[in-house]
N, C-alpha and C positions, 0 to 999 in steps of 0.2 A: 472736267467741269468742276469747279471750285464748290464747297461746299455751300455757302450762300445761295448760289446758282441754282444748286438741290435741292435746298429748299425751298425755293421760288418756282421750282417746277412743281413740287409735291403739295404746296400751298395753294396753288393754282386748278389740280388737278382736285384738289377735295372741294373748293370752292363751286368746281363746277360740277361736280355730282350734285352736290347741296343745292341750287341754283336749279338743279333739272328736278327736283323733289324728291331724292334719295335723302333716306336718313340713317346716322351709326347707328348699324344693329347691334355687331357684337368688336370686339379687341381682343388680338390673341398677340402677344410681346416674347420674343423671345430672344436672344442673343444681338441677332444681325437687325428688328428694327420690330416693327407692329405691323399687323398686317389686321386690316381693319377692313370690316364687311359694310357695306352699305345694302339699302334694302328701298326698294323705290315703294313710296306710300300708295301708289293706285294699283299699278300694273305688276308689284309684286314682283319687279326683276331686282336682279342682285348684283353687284360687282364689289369687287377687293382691291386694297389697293395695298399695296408694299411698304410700309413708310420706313426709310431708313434713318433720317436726319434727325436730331432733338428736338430742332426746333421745330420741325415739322408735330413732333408726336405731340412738345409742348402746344402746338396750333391747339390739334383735333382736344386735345384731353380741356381745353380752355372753350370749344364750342360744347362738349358734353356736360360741361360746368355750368353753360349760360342755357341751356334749353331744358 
């Protein structure tokens, strides 16, 4: 998968946590990419996501910026 690709998958997959009313709890960055928690606003469920691409990590760090 080419990297654009990658990102277009990773773009898509936070889009739609977001969309379902999860919000960034926390970022944890380390070497190999960010791995960022999501935290749904009602039901109080969780999920993670992997993010390895730049532009992907640039996406989320540019929604954290606007909310």
């Amino acid at each position: 998968m080419s990297e654009y690709q990658e990102f277009l998958n990773e773009r898509d997959k936070i889009d739609f946590l977001l969309q379902k009313g999860f919000r960034i709890e926390k970022v944890t960055e380390n070497l190999s990419g960010a791995f960022v928690v999501f935290k749904h606003k009602e039901n109080k469920r969780s999920a993670t996501l992997h993010i390895k691409t730049a532009n992907a990590r640039k996406y989320f760090s540019n929604l954290l910026i606007q909310s």
